[in-house]
MDAnalysis code that builds the backbone (N, CA, C; Angstrom):
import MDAnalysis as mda
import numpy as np

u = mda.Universe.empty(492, n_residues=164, atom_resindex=np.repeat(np.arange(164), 3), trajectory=True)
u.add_TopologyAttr("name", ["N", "CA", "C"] * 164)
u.add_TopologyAttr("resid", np.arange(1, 165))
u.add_TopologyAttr("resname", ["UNK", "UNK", "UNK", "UNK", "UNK", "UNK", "UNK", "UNK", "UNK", "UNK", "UNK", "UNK", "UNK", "UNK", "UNK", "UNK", "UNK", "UNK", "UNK", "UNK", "UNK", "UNK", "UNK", "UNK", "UNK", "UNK", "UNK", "UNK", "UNK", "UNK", "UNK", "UNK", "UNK", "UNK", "UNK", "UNK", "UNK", "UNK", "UNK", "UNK", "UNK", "UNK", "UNK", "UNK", "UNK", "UNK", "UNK", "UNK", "UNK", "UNK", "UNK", "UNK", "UNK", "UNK", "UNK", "UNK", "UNK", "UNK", "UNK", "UNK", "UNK", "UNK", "UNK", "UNK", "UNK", "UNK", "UNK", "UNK", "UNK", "UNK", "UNK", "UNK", "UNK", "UNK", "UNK", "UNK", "UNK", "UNK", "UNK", "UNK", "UNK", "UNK", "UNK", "UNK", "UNK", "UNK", "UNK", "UNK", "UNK", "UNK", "UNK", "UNK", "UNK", "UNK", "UNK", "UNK", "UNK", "UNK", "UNK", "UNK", "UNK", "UNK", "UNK", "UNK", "UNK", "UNK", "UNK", "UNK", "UNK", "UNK", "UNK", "UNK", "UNK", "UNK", "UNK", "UNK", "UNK", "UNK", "UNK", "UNK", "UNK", "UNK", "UNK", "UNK", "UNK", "UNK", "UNK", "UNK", "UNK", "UNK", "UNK", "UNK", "UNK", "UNK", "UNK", "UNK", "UNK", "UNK", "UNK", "UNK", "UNK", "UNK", "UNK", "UNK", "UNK", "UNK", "UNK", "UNK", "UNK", "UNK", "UNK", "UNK", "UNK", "UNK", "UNK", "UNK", "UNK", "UNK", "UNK", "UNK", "UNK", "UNK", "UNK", "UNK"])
u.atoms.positions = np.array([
    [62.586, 4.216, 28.703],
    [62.166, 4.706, 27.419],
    [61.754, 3.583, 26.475],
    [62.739, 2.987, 26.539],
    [62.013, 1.505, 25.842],
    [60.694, 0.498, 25.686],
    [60.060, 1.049, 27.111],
    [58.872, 0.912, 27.510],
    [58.506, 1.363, 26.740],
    [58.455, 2.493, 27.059],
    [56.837, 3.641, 26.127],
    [56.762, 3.698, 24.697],
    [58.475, 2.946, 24.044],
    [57.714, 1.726, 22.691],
    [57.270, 0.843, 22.191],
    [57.296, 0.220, 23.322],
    [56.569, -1.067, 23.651],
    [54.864, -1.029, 23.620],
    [54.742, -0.048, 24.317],
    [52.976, 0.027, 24.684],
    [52.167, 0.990, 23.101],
    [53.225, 1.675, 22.391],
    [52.576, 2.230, 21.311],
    [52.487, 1.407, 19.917],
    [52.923, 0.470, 20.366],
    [52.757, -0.435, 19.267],
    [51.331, -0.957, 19.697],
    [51.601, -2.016, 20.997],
    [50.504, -2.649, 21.244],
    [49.256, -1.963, 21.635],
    [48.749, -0.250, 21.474],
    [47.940, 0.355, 21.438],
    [47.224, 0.548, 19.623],
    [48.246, 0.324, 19.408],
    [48.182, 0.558, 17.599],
    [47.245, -1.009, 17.251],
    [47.914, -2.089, 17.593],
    [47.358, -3.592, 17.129],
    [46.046, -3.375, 18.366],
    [45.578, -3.165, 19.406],
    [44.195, -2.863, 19.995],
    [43.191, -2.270, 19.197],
    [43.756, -1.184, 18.721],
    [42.308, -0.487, 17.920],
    [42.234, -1.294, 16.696],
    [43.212, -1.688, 15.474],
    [43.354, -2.552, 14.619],
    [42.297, -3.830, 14.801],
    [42.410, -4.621, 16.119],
    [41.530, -5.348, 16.230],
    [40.115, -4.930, 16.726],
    [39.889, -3.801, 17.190],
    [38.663, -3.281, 17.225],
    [37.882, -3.084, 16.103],
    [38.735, -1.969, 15.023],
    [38.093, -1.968, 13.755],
    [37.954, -2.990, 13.168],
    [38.890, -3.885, 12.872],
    [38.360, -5.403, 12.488],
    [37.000, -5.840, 12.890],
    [36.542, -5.629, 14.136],
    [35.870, -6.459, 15.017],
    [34.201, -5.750, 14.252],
    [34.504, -4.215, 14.472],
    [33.509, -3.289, 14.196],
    [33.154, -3.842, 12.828],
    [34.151, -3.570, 11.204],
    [33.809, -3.927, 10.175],
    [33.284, -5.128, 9.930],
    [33.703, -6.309, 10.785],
    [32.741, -7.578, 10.654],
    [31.463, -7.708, 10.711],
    [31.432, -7.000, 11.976],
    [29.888, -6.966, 13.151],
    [28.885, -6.241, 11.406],
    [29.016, -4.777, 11.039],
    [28.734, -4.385, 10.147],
    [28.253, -5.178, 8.646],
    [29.535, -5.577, 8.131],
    [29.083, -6.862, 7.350],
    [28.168, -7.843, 7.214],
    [28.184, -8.347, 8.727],
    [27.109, -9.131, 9.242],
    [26.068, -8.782, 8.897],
    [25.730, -7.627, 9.534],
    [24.381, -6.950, 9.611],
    [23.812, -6.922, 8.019],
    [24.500, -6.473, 6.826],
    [23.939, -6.204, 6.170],
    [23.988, -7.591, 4.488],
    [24.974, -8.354, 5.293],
    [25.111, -9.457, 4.205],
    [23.445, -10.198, 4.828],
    [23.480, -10.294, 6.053],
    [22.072, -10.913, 6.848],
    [21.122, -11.038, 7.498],
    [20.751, -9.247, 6.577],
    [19.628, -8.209, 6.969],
    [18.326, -9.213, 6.347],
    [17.213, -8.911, 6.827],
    [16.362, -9.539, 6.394],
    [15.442, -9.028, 4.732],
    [14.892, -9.132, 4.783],
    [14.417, -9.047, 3.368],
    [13.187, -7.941, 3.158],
    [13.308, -7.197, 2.078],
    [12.645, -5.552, 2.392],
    [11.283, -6.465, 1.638],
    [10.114, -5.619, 2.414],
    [9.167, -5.540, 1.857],
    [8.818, -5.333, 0.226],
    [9.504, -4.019, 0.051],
    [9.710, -4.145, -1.458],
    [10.714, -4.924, -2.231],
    [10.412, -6.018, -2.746],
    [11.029, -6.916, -3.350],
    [11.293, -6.805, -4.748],
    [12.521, -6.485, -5.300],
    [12.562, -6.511, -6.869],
    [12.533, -7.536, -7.769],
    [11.827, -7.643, -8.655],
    [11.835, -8.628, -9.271],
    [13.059, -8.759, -10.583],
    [12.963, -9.606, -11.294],
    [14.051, -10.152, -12.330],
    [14.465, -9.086, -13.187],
    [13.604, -8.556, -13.538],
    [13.662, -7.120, -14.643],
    [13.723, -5.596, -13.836],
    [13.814, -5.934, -12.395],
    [14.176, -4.620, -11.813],
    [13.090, -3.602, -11.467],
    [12.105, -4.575, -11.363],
    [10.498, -3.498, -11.218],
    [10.157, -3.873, -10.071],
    [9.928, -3.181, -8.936],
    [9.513, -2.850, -7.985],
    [7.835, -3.644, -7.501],
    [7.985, -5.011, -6.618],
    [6.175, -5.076, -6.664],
    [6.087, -5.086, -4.976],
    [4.981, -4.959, -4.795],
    [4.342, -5.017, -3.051],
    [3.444, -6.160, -2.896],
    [3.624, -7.284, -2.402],
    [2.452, -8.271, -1.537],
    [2.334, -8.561, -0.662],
    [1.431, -9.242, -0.201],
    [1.358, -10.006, 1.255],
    [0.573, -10.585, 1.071],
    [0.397, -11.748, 1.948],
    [-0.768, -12.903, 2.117],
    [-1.690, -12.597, 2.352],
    [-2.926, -13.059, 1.939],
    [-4.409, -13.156, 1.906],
    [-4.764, -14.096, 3.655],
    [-5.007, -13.846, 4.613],
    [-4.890, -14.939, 5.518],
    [-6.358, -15.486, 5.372],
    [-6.805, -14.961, 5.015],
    [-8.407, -16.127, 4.487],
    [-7.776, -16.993, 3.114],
    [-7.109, -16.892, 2.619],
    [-7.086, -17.847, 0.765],
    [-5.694, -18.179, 1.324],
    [-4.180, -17.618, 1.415],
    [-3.490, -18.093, 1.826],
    [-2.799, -17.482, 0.313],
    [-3.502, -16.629, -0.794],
    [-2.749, -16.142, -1.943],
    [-2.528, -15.109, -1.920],
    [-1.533, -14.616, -2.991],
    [-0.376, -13.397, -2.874],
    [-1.528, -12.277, -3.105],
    [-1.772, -11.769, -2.487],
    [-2.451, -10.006, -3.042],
    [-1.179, -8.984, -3.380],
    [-1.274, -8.551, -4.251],
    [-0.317, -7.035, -4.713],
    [-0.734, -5.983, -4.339],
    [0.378, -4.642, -4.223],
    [-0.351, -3.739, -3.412],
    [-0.071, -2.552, -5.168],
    [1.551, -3.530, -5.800],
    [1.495, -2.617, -6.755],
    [2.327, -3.940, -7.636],
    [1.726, -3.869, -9.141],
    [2.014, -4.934, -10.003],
    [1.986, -3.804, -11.412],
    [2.881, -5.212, -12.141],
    [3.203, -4.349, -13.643],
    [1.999, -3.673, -14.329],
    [0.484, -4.643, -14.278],
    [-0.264, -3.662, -14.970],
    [-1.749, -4.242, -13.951],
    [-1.773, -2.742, -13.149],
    [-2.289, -2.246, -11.859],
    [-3.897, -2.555, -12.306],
    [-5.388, -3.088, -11.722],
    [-6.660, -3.061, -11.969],
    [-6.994, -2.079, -12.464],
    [-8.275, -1.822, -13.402],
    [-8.542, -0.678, -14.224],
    [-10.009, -1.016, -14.332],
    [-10.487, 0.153, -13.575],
    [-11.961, 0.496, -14.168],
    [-12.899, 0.342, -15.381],
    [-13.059, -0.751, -15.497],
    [-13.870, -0.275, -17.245],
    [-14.271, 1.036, -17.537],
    [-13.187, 1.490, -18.694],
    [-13.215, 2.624, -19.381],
    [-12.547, 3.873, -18.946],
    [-11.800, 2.944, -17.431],
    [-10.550, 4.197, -17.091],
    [-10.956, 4.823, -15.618],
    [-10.141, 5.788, -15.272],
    [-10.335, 7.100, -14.596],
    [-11.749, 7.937, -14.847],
    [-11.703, 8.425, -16.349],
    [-13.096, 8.690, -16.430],
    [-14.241, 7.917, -16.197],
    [-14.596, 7.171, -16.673],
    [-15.537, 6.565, -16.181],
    [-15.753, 5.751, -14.523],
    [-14.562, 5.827, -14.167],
    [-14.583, 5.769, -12.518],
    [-15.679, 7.040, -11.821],
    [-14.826, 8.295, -12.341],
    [-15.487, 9.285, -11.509],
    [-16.511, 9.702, -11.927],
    [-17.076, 9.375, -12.820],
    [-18.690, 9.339, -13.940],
    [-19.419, 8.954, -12.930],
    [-18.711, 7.316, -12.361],
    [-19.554, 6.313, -11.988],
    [-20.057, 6.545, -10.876],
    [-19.051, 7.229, -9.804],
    [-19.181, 7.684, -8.630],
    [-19.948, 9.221, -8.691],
    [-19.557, 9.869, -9.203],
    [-20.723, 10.507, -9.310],
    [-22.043, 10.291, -9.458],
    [-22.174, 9.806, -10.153],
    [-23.392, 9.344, -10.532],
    [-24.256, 8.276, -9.602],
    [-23.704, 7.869, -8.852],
    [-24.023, 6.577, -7.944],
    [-24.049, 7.492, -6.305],
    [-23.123, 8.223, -6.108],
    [-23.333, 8.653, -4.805],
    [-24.827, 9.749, -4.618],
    [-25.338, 9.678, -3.597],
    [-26.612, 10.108, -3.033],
    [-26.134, 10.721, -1.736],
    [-25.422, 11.912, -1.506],
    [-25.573, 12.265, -0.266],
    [-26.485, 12.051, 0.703],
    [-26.214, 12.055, 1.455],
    [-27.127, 11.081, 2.797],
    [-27.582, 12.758, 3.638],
    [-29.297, 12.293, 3.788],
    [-30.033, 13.685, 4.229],
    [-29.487, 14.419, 5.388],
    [-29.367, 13.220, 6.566],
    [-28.009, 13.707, 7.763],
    [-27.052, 14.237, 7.840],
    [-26.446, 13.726, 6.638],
    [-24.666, 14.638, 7.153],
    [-24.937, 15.309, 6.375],
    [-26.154, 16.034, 5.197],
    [-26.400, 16.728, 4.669],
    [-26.573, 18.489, 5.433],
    [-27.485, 17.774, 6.302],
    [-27.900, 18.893, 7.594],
    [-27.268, 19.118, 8.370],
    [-26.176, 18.273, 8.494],
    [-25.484, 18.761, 9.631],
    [-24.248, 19.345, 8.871],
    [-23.850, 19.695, 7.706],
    [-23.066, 20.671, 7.225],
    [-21.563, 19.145, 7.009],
    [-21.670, 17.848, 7.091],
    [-20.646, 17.045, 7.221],
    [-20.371, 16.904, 5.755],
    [-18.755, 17.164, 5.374],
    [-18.073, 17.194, 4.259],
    [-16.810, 15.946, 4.635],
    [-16.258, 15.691, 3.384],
    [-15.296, 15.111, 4.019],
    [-14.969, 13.922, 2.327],
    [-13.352, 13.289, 2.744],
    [-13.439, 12.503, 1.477],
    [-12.911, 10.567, 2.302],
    [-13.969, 9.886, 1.969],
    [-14.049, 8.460, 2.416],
    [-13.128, 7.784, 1.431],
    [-11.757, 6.993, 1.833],
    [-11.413, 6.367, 1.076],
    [-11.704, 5.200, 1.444],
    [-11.896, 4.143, 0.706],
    [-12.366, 2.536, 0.547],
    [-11.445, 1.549, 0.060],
    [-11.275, 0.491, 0.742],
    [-9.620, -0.323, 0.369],
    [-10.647, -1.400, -0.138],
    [-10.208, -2.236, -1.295],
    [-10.863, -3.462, -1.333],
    [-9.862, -4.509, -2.006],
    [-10.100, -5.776, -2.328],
    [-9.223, -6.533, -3.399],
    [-9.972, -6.609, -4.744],
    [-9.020, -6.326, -6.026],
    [-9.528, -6.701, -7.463],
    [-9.239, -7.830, -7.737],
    [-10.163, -8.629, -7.482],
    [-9.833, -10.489, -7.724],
    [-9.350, -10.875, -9.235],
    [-8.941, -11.736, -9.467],
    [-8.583, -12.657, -10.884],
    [-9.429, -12.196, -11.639],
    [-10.815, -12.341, -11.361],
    [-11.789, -12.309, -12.495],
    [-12.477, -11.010, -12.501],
    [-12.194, -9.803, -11.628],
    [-12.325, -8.473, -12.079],
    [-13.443, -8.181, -10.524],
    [-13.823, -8.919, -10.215],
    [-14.633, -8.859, -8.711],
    [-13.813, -8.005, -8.078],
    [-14.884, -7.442, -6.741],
    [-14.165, -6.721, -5.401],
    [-14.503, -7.437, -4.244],
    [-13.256, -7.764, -3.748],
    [-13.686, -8.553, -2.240],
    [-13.411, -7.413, -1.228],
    [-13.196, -7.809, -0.214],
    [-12.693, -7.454, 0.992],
    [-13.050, -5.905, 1.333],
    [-13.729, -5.422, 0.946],
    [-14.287, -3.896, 0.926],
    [-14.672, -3.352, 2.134],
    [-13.981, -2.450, 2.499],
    [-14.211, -1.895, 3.798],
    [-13.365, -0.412, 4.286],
    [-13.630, 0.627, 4.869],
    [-13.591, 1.696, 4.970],
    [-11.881, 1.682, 5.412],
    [-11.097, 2.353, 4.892],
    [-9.960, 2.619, 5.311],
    [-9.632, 4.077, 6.152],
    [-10.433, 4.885, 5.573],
    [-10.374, 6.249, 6.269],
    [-11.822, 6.747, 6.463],
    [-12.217, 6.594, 7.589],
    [-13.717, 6.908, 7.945],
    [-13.908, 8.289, 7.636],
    [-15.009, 8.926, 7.794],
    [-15.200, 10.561, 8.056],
    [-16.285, 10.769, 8.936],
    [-17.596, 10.295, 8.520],
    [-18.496, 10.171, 9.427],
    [-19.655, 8.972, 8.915],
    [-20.111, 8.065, 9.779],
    [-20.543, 7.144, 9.707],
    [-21.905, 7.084, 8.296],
    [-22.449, 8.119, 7.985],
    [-23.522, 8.042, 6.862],
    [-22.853, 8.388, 5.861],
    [-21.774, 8.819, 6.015],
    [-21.076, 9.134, 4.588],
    [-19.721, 7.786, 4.488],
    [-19.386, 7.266, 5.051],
    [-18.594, 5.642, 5.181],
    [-19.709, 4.550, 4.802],
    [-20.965, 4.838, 5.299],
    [-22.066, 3.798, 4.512],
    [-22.780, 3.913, 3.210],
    [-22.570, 5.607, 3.121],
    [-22.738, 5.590, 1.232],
    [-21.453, 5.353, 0.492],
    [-20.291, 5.393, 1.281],
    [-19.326, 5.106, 0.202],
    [-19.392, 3.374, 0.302],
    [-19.211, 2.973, 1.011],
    [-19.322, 1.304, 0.992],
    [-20.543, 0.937, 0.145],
    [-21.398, 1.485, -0.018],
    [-22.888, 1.096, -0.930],
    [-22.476, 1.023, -2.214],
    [-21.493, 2.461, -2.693],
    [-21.285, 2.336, -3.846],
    [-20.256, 1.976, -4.561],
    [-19.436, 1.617, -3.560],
    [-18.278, 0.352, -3.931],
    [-18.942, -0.743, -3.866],
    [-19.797, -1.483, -3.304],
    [-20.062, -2.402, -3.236],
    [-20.803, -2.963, -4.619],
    [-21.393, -1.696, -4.970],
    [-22.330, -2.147, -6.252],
    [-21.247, -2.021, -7.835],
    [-20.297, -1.427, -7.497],
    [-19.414, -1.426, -8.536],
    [-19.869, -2.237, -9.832],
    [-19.322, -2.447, -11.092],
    [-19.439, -3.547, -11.718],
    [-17.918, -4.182, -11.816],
    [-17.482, -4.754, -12.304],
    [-16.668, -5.755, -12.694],
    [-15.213, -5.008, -13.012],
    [-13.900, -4.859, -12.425],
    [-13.262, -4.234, -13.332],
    [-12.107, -4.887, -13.924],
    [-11.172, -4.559, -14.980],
    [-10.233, -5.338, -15.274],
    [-9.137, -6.107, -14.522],
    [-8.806, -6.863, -14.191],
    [-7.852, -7.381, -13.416],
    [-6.861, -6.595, -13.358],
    [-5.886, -7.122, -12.670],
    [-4.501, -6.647, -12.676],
    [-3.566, -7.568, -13.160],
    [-2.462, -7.902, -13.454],
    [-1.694, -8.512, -14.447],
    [0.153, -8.577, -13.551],
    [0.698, -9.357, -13.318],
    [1.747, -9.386, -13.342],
    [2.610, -11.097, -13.710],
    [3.657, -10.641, -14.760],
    [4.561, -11.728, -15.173],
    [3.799, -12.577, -16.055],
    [2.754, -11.426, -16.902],
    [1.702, -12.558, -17.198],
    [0.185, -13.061, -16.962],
    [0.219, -13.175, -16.000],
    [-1.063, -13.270, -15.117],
    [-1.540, -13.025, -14.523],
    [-2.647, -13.018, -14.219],
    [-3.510, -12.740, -13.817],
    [-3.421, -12.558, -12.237],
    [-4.049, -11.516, -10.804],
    [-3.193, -11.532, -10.080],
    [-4.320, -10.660, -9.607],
    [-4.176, -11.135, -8.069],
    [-4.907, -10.080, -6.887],
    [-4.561, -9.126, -6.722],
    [-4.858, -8.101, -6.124],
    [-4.584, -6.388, -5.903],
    [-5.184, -5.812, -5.328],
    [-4.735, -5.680, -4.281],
    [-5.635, -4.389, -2.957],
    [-5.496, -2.844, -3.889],
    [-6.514, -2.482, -3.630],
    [-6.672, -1.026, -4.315],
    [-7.567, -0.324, -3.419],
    [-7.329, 1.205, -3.271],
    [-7.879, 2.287, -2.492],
    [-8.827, 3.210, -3.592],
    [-9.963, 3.504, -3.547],
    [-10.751, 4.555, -4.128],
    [-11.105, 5.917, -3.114],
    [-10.762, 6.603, -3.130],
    [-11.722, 7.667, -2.526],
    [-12.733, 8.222, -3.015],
    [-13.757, 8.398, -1.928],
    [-15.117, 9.027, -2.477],
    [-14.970, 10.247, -1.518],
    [-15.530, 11.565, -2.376],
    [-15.688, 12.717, -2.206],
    [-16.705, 13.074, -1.572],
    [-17.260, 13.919, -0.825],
    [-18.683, 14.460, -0.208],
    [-18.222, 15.922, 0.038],
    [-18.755, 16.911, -0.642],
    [-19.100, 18.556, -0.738],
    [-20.413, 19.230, -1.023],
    [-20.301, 19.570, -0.184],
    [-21.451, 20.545, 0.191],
    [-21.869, 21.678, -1.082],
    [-22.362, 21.990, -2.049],
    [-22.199, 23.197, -2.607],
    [-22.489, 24.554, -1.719],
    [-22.031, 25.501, -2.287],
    [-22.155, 27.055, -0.970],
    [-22.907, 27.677, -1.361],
    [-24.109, 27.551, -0.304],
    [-25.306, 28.695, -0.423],
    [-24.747, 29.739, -0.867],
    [-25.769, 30.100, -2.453],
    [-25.304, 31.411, -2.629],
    [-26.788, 32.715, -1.911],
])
């Protein structure tokens, strides 16, 4: 009988050092997890970057005060309206669809890197690239101060109106 108090102890100090073992391993993991993409900054605001591998500088995906269209939203979709030309092809062939366009808003209000992020069909991805491309100038983007790169997405629309 004396035995079988012997072994319930030393079943008791086994798991003891298991959970030990477990809560460390755990600890580990998260004292020397690696580092989230979204990075907070000093004041607790949320920004997104990554490297430029042509310049080797920070692009933002989201900063304190985001690129802006001269004269806004409205005049974005003024502009695009006004600038897009449905293309006679995907006209005839009944092709609808909405092209979004990724580009960078440089320091000085330029668009670099412009290029189709969500295709639809190839004459309507080459009028939307035409008329991003011709854009004019828009306000920078701004963080901590300064002045600051920023990948930004536009979508362009293409609808058909319905024969009445």
């Amino acid at each position: 009988m004396s035995m079988n108090n012997k072994q319930a102890p030393n079943l008791f100090a086994g798991f003891k050092c298991l959970l030990f073992a477990i809560s460390a391993l755990v600890l580990l993991v998260i004292v020397f997890a690696p580092a989230r993409a979204n990075a907070q900054d000093k004041r607790g605001k949320t920004t997104q970057t990554h490297k430029d591998t042509t310049t080797g500088d920070k692009v933002y995906e989201v900063c304190e005060q985001m690129p802006i269209f001269e004269g806004g939203d409205a005049a974005l979709l003024k502009y695009l309206t006004d600038s897009v030309k449905y293309p006679e092809l995907a006209k005839k062939h009944g092709v609808q669809g909405r092209v979004v366009i990724d580009f960078i808003v440089e320091k000085d209000g330029s668009l670099t890197d412009i290029k189709v992020l969500r295709p639809v069909d190839i004459a309507l991805d080459a009028e939307a690239l035409r008329v991003v491309k011709g854009m004019p100038k828009w306000i920078p983007g701004c963080h901590d101060g300064q002045l600051v790169r920023v990948e930004y997405n536009v979508p362009v629309s293409f609808r058909l109106k319905p024969l009445e």
